[in-house]
Structure formats: C-alpha cells, structure tokens
TIMI-258054 format. One record per residue (C-alpha): residue number from 0; residue in one letter; x, y, z. Coordinates in nm, 4 decimals, m for minus. Layout:
REM TIMI-258054
<rec NUM; A; <X; Y; Z>>;
...
REM end
This chain:
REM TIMI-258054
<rec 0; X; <m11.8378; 10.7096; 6.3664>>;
<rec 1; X; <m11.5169; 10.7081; 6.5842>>;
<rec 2; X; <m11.4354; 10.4706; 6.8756>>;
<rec 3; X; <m11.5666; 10.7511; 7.1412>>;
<rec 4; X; <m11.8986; 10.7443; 6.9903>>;
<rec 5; X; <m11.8985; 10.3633; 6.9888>>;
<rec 6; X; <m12.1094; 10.1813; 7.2715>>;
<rec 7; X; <m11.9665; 9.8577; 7.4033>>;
<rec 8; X; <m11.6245; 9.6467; 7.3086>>;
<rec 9; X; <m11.4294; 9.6757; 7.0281>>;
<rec 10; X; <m11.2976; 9.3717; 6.9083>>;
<rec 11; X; <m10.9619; 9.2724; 6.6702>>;
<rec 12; X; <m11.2639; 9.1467; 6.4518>>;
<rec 13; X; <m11.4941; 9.4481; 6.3835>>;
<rec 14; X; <m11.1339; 9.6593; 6.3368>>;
<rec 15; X; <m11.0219; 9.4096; 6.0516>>;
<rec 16; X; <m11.3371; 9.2548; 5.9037>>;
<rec 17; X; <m11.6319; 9.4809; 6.0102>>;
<rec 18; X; <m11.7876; 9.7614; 5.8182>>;
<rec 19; X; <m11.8322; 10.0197; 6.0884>>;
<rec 20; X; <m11.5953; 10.2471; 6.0327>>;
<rec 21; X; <m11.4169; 10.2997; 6.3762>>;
<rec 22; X; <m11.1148; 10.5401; 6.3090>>;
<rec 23; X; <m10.8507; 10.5458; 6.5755>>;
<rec 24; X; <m10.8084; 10.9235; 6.5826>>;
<rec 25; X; <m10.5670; 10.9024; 6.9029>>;
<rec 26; X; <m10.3448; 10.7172; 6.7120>>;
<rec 27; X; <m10.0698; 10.9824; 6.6782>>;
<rec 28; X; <m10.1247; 11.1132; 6.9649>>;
<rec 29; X; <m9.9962; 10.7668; 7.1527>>;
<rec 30; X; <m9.7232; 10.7507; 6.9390>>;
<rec 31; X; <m9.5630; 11.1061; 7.0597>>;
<rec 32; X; <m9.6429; 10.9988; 7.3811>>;
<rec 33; X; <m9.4414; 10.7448; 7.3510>>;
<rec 34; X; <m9.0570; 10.7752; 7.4410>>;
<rec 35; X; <m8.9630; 10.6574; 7.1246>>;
<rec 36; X; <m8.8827; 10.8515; 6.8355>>;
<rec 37; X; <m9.0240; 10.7485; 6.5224>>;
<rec 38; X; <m9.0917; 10.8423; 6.1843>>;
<rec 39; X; <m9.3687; 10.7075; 5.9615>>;
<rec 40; X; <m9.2867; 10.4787; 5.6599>>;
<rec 41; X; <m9.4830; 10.3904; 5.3370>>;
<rec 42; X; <m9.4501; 10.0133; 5.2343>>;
<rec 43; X; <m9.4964; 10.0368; 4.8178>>;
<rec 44; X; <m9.4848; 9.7179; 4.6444>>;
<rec 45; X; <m9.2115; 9.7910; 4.4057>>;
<rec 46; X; <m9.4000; 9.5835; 4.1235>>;
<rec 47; X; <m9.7826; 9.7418; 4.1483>>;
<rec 48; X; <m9.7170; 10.0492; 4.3317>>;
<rec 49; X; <m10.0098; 9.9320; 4.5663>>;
<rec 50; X; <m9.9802; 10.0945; 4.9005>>;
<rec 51; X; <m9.9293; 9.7748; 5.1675>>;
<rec 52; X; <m9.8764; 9.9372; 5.4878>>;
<rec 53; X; <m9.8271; 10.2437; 5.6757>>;
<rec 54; X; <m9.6269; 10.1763; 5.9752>>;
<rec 55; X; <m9.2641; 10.3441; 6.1971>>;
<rec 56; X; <m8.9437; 10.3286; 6.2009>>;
<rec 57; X; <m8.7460; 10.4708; 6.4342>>;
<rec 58; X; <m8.3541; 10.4819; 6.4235>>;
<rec 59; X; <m8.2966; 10.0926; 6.4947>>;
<rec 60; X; <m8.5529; 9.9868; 6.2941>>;
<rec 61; X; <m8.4037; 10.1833; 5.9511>>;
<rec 62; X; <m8.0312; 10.0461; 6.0628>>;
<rec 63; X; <m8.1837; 9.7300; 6.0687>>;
<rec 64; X; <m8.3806; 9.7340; 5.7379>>;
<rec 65; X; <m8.0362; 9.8855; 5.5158>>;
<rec 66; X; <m7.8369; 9.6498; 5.6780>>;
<rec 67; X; <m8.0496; 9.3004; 5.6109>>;
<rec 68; X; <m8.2752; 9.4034; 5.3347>>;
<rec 69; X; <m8.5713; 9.3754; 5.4930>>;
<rec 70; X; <m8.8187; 9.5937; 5.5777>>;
<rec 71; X; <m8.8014; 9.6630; 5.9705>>;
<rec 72; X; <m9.0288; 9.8524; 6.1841>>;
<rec 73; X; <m9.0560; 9.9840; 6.5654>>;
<rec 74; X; <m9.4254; 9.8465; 6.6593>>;
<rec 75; X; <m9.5712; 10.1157; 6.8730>>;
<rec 76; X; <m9.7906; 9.9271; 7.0232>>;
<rec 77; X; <m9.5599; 9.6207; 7.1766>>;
<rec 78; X; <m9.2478; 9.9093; 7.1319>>;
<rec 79; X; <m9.0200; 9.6398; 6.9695>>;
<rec 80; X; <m8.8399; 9.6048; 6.6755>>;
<rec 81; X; <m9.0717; 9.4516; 6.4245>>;
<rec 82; X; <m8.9062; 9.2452; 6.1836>>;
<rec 83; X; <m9.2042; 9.2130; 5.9193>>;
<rec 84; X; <m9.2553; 8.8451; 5.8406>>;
<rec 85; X; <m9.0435; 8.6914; 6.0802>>;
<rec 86; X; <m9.3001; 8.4736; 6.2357>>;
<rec 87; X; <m9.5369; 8.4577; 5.9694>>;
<rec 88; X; <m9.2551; 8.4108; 5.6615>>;
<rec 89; X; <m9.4380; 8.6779; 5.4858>>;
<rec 90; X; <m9.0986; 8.8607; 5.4318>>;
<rec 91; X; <m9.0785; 9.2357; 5.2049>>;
<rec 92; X; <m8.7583; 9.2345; 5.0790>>;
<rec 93; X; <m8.6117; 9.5997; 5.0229>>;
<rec 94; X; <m8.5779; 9.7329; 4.6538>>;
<rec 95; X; <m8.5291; 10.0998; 4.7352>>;
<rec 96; X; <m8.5586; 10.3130; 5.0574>>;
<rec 97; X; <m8.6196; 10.6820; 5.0047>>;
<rec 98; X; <m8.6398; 10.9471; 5.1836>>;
<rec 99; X; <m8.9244; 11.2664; 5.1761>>;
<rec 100; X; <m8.7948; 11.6492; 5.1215>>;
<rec 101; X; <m8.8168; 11.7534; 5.4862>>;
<rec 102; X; <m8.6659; 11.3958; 5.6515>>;
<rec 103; X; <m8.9365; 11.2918; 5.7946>>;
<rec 104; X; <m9.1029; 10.9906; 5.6693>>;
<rec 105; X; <m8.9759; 10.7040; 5.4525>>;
<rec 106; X; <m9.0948; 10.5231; 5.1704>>;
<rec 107; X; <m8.9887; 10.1548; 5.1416>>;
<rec 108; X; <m9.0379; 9.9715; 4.7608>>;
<rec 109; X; <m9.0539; 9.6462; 4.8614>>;
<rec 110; X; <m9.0813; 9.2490; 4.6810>>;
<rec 111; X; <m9.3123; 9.0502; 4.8568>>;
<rec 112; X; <m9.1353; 8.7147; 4.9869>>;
<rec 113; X; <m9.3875; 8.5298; 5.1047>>;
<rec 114; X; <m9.8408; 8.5249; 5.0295>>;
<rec 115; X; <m9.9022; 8.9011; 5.1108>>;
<rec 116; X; <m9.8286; 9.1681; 5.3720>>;
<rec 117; X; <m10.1037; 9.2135; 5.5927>>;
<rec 118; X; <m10.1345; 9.0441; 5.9206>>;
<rec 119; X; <m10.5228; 8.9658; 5.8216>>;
<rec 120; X; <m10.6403; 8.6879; 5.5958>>;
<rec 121; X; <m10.8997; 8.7279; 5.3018>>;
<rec 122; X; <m11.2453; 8.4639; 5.3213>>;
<rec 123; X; <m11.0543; 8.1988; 5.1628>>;
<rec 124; X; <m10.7509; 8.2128; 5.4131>>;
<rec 125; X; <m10.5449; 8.3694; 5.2071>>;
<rec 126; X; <m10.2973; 8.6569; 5.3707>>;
<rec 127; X; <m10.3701; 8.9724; 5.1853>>;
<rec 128; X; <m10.1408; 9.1709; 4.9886>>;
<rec 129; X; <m10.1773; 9.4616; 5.1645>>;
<rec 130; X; <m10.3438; 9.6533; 5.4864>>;
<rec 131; X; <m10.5760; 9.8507; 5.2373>>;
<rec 132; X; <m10.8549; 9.6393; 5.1526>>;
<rec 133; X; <m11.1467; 9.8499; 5.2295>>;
<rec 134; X; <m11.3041; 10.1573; 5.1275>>;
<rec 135; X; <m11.5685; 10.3769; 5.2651>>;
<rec 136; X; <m11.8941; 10.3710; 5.1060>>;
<rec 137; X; <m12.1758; 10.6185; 5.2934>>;
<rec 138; X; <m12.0402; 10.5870; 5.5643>>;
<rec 139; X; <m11.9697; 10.2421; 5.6371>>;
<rec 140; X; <m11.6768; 9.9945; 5.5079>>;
<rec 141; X; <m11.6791; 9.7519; 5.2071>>;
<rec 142; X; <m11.4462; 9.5038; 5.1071>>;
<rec 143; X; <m11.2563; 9.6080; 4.7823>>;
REM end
C-alpha cells in the first residue's frame, strides 16, 4: 500500500514500528524540489558492511564530513546541516569516503561512536544499529 491509498493519519509511529508498509514514493520528488542540491550517500559500517542509512549530502555537508571526520548530512526535511549524532552522541566516525563512477552519490564506511545509528530504538530501548530493520513479508513489514 502507499500513503495515497492510506485512509486517516500517519503517524512517526506506524512509519518506524508498524507493519503496514507505507512507502513514501514522493520522496525524490521533494528533494528536487527543493533548492538545494544534493546527492545521495550510503552509510556502510566499515566493520559488517551492514547498510545503516541512506541519506544527502550536498556540498557543505561533504566539506564538513572530510574536514571533521564525521559523517555530515543536509536533512531535507528541516534543510540543515545534519551533523549525525550531535544531539544524540551516536557519532559515525569516517573510515573512507568514496565516490560512484558517474559522481553522483557517495558511499561513507563509517565506525560507530556511540549505541547505533538509527534515530529509532529497538523494544528494549536500545538505539539500533542501523535504519534497516525490517523486511517485507506478503505484503506487510516484520521486524528482522
């Protein structure tokens, strides 16, 4: 199902927790519309090769993450910089940043500084170590 097709409110909850599966198919669509260039980035952990995070950098955000360390974003939702784990202490320190064949999109191999990655926390309270923690299963979502 997408969000169209959806009747009523949906809520930060059923997006992170739920298992409807409620893909934001706009998505790219808001982000050219934005007046911010960005590319999209790949946060690896450089240990497991799991896949943490999908997320954009534009031209800031990339000056900023070579010149601390640590993986940077532009949030196109608030269109800020987006320090990851500034508030939360949940830090990815950079290990390698690459580059794709056509230059455009980035892949950041990260060390996890702090409990995890995502912004959500598992049932025990526990920050997660990455965004990824669901897969679809007929139809519908289920915890991994």
């Amino acid at each position: 199902m997408n969000r169209k097709e959806f009747k009523g409110e949906i809520t930060h909850q059923m997006l992170e927790e739920g298992q409807a599966l409620l893909m934001d198919f706009e998505k790219l669509r808001k982000i050219a519309a934005s007046a911010e260039p960005v590319v999209p980035v790949i946060v690896q952990d450089a240990a497991t090769k799991e896949v943490i995070i999908l997320a954009y950098a534009n031209e800031k955000a990339l000056r900023h993450t070579l010149g601390t360390g640590l993986a940077t974003f532009w949030s196109t939702s608030r269109n800020e910089l987006w320090i990851k784990g500034k508030t939360s202490g949940d830090e990815l320190q950079i290990v390698d940043v690459r580059v794709n064949c056509e230059q455009n999109s980035l892949l950041y191999l990260v060390k996890l500084k702090g409990q995890g990655s995502c912004h959500t926390k598992d049932a025990s309270g526990k920050t997660r170590s990455g965004c990824y923690y669901r897969r679809i299963n007929g139809g519908d979502l289920e915890m991994v």
